[in-house]
C-alpha positions as CSV (number, residue, x, y, z in Angstrom):
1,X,141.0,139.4,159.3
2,X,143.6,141.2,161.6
3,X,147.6,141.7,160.0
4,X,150.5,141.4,162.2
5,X,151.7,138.6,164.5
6,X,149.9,136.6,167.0
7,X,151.6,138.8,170.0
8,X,151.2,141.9,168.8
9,X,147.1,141.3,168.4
10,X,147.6,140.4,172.0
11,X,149.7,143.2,173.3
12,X,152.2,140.3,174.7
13,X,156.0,139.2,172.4
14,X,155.7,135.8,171.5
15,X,158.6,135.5,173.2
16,X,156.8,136.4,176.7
17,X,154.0,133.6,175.6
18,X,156.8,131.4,175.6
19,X,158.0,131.9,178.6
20,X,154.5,131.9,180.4
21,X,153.7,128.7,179.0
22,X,157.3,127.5,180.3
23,X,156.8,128.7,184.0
24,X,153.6,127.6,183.8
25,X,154.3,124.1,183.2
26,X,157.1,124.4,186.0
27,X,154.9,125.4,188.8
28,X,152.2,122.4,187.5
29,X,154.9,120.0,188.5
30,X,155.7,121.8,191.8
31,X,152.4,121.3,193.3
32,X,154.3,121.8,197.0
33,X,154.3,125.6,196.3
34,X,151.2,127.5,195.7
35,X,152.9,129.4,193.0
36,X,156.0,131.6,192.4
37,X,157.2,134.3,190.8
38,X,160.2,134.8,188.1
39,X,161.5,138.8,187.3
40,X,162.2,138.5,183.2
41,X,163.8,141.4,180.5
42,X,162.0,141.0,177.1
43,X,163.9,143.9,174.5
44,X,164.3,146.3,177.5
45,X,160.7,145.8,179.2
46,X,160.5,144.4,182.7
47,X,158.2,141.7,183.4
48,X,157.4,139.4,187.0
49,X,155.5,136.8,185.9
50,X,153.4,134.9,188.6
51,X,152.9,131.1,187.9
52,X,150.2,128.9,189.5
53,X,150.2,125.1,190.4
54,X,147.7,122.6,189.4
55,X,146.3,120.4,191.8
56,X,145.0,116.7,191.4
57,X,142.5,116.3,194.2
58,X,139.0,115.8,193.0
59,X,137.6,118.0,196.3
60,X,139.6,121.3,195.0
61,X,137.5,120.8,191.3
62,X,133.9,119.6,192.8
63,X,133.1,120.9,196.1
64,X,129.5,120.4,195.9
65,X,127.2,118.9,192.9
66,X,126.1,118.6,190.5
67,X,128.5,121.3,189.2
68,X,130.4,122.5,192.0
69,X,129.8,126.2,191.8
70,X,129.2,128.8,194.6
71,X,128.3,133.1,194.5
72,X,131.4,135.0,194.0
73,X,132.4,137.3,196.7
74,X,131.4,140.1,195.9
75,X,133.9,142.5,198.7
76,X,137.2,140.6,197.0
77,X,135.4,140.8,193.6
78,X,133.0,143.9,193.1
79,X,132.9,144.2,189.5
80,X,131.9,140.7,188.6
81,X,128.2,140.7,189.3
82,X,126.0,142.0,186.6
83,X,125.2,145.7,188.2
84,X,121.1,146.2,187.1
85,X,120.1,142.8,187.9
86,X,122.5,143.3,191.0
87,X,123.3,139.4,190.4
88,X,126.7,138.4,191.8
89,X,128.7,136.2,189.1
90,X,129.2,132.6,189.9
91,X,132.3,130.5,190.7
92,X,133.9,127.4,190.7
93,X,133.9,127.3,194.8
94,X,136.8,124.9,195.0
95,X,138.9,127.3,193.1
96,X,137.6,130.4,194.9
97,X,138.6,128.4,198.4
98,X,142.3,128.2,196.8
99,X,142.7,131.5,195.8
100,X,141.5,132.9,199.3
101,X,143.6,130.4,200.8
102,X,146.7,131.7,198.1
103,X,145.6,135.6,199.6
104,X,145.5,134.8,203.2
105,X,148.9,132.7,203.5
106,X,151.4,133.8,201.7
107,X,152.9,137.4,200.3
108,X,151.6,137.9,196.5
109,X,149.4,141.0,197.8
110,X,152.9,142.5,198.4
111,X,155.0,140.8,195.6
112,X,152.1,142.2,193.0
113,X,152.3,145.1,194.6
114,X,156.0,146.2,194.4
115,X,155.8,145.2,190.8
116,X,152.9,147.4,190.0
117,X,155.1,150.2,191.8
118,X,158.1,149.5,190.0
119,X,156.4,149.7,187.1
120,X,156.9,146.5,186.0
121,X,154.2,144.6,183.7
122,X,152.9,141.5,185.4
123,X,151.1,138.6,184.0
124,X,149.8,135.9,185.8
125,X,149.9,132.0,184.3
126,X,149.3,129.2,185.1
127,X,148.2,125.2,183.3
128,X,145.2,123.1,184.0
129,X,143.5,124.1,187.2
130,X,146.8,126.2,188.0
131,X,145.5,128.6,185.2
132,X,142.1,128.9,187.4
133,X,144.5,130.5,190.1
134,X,146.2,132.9,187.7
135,X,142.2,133.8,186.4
136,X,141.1,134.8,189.8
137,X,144.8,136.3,191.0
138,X,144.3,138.5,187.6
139,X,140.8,139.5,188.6
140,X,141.9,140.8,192.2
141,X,144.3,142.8,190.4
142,X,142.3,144.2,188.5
143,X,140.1,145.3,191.2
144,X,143.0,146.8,193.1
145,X,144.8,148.5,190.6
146,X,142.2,149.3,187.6
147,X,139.6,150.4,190.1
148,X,138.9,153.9,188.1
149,X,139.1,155.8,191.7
150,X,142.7,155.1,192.0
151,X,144.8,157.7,190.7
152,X,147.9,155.9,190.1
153,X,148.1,154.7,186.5
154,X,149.0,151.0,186.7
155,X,150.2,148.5,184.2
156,X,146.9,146.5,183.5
157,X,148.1,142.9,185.0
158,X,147.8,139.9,181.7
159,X,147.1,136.5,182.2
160,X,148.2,133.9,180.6
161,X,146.5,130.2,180.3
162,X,147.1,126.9,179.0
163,X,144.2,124.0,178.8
164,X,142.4,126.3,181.8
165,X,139.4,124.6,182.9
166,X,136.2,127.0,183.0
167,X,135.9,128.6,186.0
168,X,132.8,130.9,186.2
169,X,129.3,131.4,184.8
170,X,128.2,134.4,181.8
171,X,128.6,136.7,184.1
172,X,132.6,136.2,184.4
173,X,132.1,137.0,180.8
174,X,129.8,140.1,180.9
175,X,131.4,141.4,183.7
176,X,134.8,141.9,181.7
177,X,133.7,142.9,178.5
178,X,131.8,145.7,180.6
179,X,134.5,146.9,182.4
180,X,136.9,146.3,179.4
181,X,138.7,143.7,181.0
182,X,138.4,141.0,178.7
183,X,141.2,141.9,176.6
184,X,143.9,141.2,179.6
185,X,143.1,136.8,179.2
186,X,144.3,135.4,176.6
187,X,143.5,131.6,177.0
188,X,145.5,128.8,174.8
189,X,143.2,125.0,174.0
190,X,144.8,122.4,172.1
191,X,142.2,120.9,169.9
192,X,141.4,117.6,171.8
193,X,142.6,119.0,175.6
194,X,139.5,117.4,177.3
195,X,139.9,120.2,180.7
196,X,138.5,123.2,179.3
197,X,135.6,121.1,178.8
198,X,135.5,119.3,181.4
199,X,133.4,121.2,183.5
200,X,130.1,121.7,181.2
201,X,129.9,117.8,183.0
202,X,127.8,117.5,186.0
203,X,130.0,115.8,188.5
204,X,127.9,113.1,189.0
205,X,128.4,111.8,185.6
206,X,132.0,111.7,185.6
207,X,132.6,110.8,190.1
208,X,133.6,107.4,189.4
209,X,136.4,108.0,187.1
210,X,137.2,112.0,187.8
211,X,140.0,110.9,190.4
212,X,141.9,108.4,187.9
213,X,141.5,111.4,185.2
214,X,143.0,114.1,187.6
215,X,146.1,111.2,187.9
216,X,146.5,111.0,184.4
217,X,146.8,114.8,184.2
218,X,150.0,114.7,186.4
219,X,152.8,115.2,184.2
220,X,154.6,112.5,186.3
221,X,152.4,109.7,185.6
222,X,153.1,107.2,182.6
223,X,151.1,107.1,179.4
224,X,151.6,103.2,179.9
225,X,149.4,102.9,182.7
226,X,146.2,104.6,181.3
227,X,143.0,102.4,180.5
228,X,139.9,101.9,178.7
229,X,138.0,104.3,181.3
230,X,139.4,107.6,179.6
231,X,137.2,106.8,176.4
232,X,134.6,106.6,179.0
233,X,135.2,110.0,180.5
234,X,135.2,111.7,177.2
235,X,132.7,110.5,176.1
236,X,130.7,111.3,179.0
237,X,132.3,114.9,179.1
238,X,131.8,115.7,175.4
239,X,128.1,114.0,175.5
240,X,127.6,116.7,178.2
241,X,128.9,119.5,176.0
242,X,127.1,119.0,173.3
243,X,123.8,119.4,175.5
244,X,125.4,123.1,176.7
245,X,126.0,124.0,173.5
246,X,122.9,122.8,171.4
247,X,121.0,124.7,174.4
248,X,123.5,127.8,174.4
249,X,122.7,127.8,170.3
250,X,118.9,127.1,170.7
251,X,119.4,130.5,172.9
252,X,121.2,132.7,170.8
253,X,118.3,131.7,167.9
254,X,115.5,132.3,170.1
255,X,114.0,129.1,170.0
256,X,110.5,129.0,170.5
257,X,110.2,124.5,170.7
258,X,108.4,124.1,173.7
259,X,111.1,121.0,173.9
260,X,113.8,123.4,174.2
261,X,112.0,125.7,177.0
262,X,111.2,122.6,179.3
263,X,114.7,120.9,178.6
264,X,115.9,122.5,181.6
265,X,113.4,121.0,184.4
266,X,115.1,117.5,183.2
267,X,118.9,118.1,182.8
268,X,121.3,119.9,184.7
269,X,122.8,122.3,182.1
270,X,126.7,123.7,183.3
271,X,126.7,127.4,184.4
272,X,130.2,127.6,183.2
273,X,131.2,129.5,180.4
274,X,134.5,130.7,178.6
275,X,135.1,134.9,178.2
276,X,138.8,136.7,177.1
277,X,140.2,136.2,174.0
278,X,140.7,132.4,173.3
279,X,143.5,131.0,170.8
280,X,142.5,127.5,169.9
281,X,145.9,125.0,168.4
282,X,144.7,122.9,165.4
283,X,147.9,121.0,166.1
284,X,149.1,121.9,162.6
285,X,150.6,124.8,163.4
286,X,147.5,127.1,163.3
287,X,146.1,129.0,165.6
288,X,142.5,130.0,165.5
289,X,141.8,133.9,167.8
290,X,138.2,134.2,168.7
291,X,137.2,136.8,171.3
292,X,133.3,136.2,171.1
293,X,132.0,133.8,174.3
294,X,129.2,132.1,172.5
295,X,131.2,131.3,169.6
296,X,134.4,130.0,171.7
297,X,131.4,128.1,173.9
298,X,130.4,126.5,170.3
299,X,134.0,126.1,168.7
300,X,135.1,124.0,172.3
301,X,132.5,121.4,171.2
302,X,132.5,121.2,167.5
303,X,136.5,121.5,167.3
304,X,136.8,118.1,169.3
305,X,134.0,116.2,167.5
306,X,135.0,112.8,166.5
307,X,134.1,112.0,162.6
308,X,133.4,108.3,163.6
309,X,133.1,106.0,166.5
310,X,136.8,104.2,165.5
311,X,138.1,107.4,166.6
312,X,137.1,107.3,170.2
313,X,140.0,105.3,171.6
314,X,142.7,107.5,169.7
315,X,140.9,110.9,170.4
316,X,140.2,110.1,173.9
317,X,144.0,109.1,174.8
318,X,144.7,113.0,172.7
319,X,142.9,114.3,175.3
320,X,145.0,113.4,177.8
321,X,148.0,113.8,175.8
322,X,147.3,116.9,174.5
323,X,146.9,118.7,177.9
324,X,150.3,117.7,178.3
325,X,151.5,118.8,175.0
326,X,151.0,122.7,175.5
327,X,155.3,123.5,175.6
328,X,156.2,121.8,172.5
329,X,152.6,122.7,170.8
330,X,153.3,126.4,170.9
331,X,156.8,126.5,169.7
332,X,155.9,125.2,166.8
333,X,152.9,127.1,166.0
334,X,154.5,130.2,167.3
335,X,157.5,129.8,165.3
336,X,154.9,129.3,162.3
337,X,152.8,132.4,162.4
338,X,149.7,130.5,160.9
339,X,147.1,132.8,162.7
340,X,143.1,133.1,162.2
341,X,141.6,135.7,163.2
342,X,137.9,135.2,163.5
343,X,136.3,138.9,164.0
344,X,134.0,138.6,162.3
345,X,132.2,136.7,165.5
346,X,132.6,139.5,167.6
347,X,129.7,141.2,166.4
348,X,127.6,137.4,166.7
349,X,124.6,137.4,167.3
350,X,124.3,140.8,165.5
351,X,121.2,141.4,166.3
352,X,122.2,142.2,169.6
353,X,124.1,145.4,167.7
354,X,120.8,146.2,165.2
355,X,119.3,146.8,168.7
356,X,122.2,149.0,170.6
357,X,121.8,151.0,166.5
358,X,118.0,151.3,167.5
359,X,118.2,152.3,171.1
360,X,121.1,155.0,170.3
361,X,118.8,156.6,167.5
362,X,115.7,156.3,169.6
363,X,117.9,158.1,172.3
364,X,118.7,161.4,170.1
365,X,115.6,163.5,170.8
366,X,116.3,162.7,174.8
367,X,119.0,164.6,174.7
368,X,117.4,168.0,173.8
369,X,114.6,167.4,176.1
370,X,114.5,170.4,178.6
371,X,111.2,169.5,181.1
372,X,112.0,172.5,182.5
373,X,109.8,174.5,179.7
374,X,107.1,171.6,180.1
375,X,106.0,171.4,183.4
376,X,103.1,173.8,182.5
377,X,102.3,171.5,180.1
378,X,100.9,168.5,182.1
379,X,99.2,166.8,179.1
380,X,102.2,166.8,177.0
381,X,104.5,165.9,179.7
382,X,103.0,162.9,180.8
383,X,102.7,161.3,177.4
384,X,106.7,162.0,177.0
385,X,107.0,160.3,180.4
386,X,105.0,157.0,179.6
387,X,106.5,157.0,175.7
388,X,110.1,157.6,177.7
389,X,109.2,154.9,180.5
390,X,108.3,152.3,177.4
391,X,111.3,152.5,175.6
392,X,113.5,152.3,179.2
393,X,111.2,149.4,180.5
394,X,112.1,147.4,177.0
395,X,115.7,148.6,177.6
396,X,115.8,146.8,181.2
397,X,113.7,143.8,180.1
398,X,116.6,142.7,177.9
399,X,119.6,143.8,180.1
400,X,117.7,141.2,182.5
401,X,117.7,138.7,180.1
402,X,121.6,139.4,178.8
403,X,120.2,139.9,175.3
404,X,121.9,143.7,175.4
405,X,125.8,144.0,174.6
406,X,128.1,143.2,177.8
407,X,129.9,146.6,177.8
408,X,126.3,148.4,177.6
409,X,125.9,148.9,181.8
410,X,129.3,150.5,181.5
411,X,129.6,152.6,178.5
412,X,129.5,156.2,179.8
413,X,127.3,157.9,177.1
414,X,124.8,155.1,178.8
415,X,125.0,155.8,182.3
416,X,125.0,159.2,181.3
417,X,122.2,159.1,179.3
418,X,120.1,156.6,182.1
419,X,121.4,159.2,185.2
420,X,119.8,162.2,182.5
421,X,116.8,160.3,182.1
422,X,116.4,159.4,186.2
423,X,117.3,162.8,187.6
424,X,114.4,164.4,184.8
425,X,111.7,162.2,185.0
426,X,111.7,160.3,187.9
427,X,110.2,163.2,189.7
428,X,107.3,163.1,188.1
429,X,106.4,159.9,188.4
430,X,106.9,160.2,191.8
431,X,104.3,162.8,191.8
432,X,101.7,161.2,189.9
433,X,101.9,158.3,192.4
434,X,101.2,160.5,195.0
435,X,98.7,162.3,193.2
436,X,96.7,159.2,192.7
437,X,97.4,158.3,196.5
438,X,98.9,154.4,195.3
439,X,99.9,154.6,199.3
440,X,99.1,153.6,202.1
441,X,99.1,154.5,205.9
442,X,100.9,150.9,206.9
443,X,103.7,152.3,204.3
444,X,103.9,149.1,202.7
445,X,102.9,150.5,199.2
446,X,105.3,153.3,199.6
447,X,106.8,154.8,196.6
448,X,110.0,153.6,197.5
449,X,108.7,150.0,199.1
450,X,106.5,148.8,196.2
451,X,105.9,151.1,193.6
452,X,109.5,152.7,192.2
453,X,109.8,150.9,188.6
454,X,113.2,148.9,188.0
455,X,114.3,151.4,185.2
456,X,115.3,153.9,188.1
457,X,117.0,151.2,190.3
458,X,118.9,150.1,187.4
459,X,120.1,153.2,186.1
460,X,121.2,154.3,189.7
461,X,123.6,150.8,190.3
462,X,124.7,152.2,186.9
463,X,126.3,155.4,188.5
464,X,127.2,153.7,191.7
465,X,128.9,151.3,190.0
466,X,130.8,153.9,187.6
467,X,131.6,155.9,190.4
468,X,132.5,152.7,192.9
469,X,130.2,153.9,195.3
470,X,128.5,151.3,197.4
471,X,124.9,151.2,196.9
472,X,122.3,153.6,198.5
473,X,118.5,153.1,199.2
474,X,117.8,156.8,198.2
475,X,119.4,159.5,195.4
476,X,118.4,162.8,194.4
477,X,116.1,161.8,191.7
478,X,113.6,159.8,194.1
479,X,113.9,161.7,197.5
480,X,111.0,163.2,197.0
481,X,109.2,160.0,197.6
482,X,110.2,160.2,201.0
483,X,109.4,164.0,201.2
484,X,105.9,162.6,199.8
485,X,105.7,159.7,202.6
486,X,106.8,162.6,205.4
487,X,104.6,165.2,204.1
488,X,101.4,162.6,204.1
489,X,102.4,161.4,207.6
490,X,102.8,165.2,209.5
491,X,99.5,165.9,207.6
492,X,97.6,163.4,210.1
493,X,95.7,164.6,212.4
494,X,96.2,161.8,214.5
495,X,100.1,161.8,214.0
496,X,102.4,163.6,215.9
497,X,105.8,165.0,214.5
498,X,108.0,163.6,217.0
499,X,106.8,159.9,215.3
500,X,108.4,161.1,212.2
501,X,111.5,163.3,213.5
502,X,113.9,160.9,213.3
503,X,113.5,160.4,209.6
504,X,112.6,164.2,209.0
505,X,116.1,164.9,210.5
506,X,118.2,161.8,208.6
507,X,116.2,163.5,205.3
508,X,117.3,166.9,206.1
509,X,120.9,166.1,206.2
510,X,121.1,163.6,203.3
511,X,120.2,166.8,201.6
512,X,122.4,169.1,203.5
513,X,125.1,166.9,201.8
514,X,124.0,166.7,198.5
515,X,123.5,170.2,198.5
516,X,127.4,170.9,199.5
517,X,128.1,168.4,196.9
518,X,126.8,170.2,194.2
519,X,123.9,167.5,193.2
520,X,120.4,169.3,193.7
521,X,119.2,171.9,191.1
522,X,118.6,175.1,192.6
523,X,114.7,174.9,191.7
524,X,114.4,172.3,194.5
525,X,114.7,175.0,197.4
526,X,112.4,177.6,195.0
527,X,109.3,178.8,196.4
528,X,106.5,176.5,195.5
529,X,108.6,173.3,195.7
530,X,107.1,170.2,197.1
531,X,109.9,170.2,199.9
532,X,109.5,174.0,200.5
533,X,105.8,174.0,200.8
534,X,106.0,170.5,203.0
535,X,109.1,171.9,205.2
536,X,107.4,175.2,205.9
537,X,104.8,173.2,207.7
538,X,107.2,171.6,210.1
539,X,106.9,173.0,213.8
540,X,108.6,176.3,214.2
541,X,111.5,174.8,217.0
542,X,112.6,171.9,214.5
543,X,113.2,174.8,211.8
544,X,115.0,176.7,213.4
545,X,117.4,174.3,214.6
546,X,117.5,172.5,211.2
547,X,120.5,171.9,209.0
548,X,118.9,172.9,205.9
549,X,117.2,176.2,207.2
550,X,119.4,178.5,205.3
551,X,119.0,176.9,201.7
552,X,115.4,177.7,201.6
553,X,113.8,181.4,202.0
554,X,111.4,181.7,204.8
């Protein structure tokens, strides 16, 4: 269990929370402004704290079903995507279109900006779908400002929620954790608040009573005038959750029911899922922290249950109630200091760390590993490179099925390690491709078409993605494949050179620059080399004119 108060475990002063939830609440009942900003001084510390508005139109929470979700983009978001499986993080595509619409019309780029130059820390907030706003405004700052290629040190941005809907899919989740993220959202659920669960609904089940919900949610609309249908909906809604989370559970367990694996051709499951740190209110005054996804995805369900049917009309009417309840809720509990810490879930499922344990210890002999003394020993090398190749082929196989640590694609000793292992041995198994001619004269089953495996692609969007470089079709570990493809193609008697010189020359100075750069071992341009011997073939007029003529000995 963690020591200390609830806002110094969250890096924010209570008072600040306080505040948030405040402004928050304000802008909700504003809906006319898109949001605002306030400039506060907490014990000498500067804040401008940007607060979102709700809105209660049923088109701007489910543009399309059953669950109303779209692809991020990917050129105002880069990070959230998952970077091996170069899969692009999903979104709810009613908030994404208010959020570009927030960008595009008004000045937060430059009211977020002059804060982050003034040095100022800047939390964004927001209540209900007003929180989804202050979710996606936080992202975009951390893509501007956090980028690792900027060399101004910003403030990382906070943001603040209260009863925020869910708003992406696991990737929002894996995404932030990688890029250590995660810890800027710090999301606050009342125990029966029925909107961050109302979206692990498909919208068809909820369509005919969603828009009198949305009304109810409006802080300007009478308790007195609320009816029977809001047991309905939560029923409905927490019917639905329950099927998430036995499946999400199932998951985690590794279920092998043949039920379980076909449950999915007969019900539409929600992609959304929570991520950040989450701080559910009992309404006793305690507050429960929990940082791990799956367990907040499990807590959102089992903290809402109802211990008997009698309960339904009382619960249901909470869950209204409660979304409206967030102001008074947290002075109290605030004022209490009655905090939980569950860490212990951080590490859940553990098995997920027995494996990192494995793969690090597996790792260790890598790292000593000099082919350079080996390559006379063809034998021995290629059993390294198959044993190497099984252990990174398991690696991938469970980054594609999320089964690996979120952070993993982005810890450095990783990247590192996989950029080690590409540049080394990638070589050679471009060269025993070649050697057992897998290719073809169509170049279809090119090296580089058809026959690189994915542990190379992976570990290269690893580096690109480190380095925020966009992603290239070649690198220095597999252009050999296309000094391969050349060499077989100029080798032809029936081909002629000028069919090939336009890629001969684009290879040449892809080289050229990698060579300036500092990224090609020396014993590429060594007598002997694959591109020496091959280059050395090339008609005498094209070498002398060539870019790359004076790295290699003639």
């Amino acid at each position: 269990m963690a020591g200390g108060s609830l806002g110094d475990n969250m890096g924010l002063k209570e008072e600040l929370i306080t505040v948030a939830c405040g402004l928050a609440f304000q802008a909700h009942t504003a809906p006319g402004n898109l949001y605002r900003y306030n400039d506060i001084g907490i014990s000498s510390e500067a804040y401008r704290v940007f607060s979102f508005s709700g809105s209660w139109d049923a088109a701007e929470w489910f543009v399309n079903k059953p669950f109303g979700e779209t692809k991020i983009d990917l050129a105002l978001f880069p990070s959230l995507r998952s970077i091996g499986n170069d899969e692009a993080a999903l979104v709810n595509e009613g908030f994404a279109k208010r959020f570009d619409n927030i960008l595009k019309t008004t000045t937060i780029k430059s009211e977020v900006n002059k804060a982050m130059v003034d040095r100022k820390q800047v939390v964004f907030t927001g209540h209900s779908s007003g929180a989804a706003m202050a979710i996606l405004a936080t992202f975009w700052a951390l893509e501007e400002y956090l980028n690792p290629t900027k060399t101004h040190n910003h403030k990382p941005p906070f943001c603040v929620t209260f009863g925020s809907p869910l708003i992406g899919n696991h990737i929002f989740s894996h995404a932030s954790r990688r890029e250590n993220w995660s810890r800027c959202f710090i999301h606050f659920v009342l125990r029966y608040d029925i909107v961050p669960r109302i979206l692990l609904a498909p919208f068809s089940s909820i369509e005919q009573t969603f828009s009198s919900i949305l009304q109810f949610l409006d802080p300007m609309f009478g308790p007195d005038r609320r009816g029977s249908v809001i047991s309905e909906f939560y029923s409905t809604v927490m019917r639905n959750a329950a099927t998430v989370t036995s499946h999400a559970a199932g998951t985690l367990m590794g279920s092998t029911n043949l039920l379980f694996e076909t449950v999915t051709n007969f019900v539409d499951l929600s992609p959304y899922r929570p991520f950040g740190t989450y701080v559910f209110c009992n309404g006793n005054g305690q507050l429960i922290v929990v940082r791990n996804s799956d367990a907040v995805l499990q807590l959102m369900f089992h903290t809402a249950q109802l211990s008997n049917l009698e309960e339904l009309p009382e619960v249901a009417n909470n869950s209204i109630s409660q979304h409206l309840a967030y102001v008074a809720e947290l002075q109290e509990s605030l004022g209490m200091q009655n905090v939980v810490y569950l860490e212990q879930l951080e590490n859940f499922p553990c098995l997920r760390m027995v494996l990192i344990v494995m793969l690090q210890q597996l790792a260790q002999p890598w790292m000593a590993l000099d082919w350079e003394h080996k390559r006379d020993e063809d034998f021995h090398a290629n059993v390294t490179r198959l044993e190497l190749a099984g252990v990174w082929d398991e690696i991938i196989e469970k980054l594609r099925s999320y089964e690996l640590p979120d952070e993993f694609e982005g810890k450095k000793e990783w990247v590192d390690l996989g950029t080690r292992f590409r540049l080394l041995v990638e070589p050679l198994d471009i060269a025993n491709y070649y050697r057992h001619a897998r290719h073809y004269e169509d170049g279809s089953s090119s090296y580089m078409v058809r026959g690189r495996p994915k542990r190379y692609r992976y570990t290269q969007r690893w580096l690109e993605h480190a380095e925020r470089r966009p992603q290239e079709p070649s690198s220095t570990s597999c252009f050999f494949a296309e000094v391969e493809d050349l060499r077989y193609k100029t080798s032809k008697s029936n081909s002629s050179f000028e069919d090939v010189k336009e890629r001969v020359e684009r290879l040449e100075v892809q080289i050229k620059t990698w060579s300036d750069e500092g990224k090609l071992a020396k014993d590429v341009f060594l007598e002997g080399s694959v591109l020496v011997k091959w280059w050395k073939t090339l008609p005498p007029q094209h070498k002398q004119q060539s870019c790359i003529r004076s790295l290699i000995n003639e």
